[in-house]
N, C-alpha and C positions, 0 to 999 in steps of 0.2 A: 158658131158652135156653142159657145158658152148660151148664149138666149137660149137655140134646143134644150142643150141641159137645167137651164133654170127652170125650162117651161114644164119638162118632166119631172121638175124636184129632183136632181142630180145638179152635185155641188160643184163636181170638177171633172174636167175630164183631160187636164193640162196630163195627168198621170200616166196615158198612156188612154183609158180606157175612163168609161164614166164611172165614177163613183157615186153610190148611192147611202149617203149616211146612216139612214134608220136602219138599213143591215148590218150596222156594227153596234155592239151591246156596252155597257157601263161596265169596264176591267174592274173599278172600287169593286161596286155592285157585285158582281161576282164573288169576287174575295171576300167580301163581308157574308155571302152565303155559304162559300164552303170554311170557312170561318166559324158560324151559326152552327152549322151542322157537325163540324169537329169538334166543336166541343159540346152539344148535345150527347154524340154517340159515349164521348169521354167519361160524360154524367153519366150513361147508361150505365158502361160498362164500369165506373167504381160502385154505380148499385147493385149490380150483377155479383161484381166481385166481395161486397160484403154482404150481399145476402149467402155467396157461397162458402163463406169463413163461417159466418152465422152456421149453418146447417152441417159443416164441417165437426165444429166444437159440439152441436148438440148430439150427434153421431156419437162424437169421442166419451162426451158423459153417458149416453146412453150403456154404451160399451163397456164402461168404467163400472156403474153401477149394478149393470147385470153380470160383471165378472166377481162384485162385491158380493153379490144377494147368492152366487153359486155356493160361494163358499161359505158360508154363515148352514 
C-alpha cells in the first residue's frame, strides 16, 4: 500500500485514508499574511482618521471665522 501511495506522491496512508501533502498550506505563511494585511488596513484607517480630524478642525475654523466676519 505504502509503494501505491509513494507512487502517486501521497505520503501516508497509515491515517486511515491517503494523505496528500501539497493540499495542506504553510499556517506561518498564512499568519504572516493576515498579519500583512491587519496592519495595512490599521495604516489605512489612522490615515482615514486623521485626515478626518484634519477636515473636522478646518470646518470648525471656517465656522468660527464666518460667525467673526457676521459680526464685524
Amino acid at each position: 500500500m505504502q509503494d501505491i501511495c509513494e507512487g502517486c506522491n501521497i505520503d501516508s496512508w497509515k491515517v486511515g485514508s491517503c494523505i496528500d501533502t501539497s493540499s495542506f498550506f504553510d499556517v506561518d505563511l498564512l499568519q504572516k499574511q493576515q498579519s500583512s494585511i491587519l496592519k495595512r488596513m490599521l495604516q489605512q484607517q489612522n490615515r482615514l482618521l486623521e485626515d478626518l480630524e484634519d477636515a473636522f478642525e478646518q470646518a470648525l475654523i471656517d465656522v468660527i471665522l464666518a460667525s467673526l466676519g457676521k459680526e464685524k
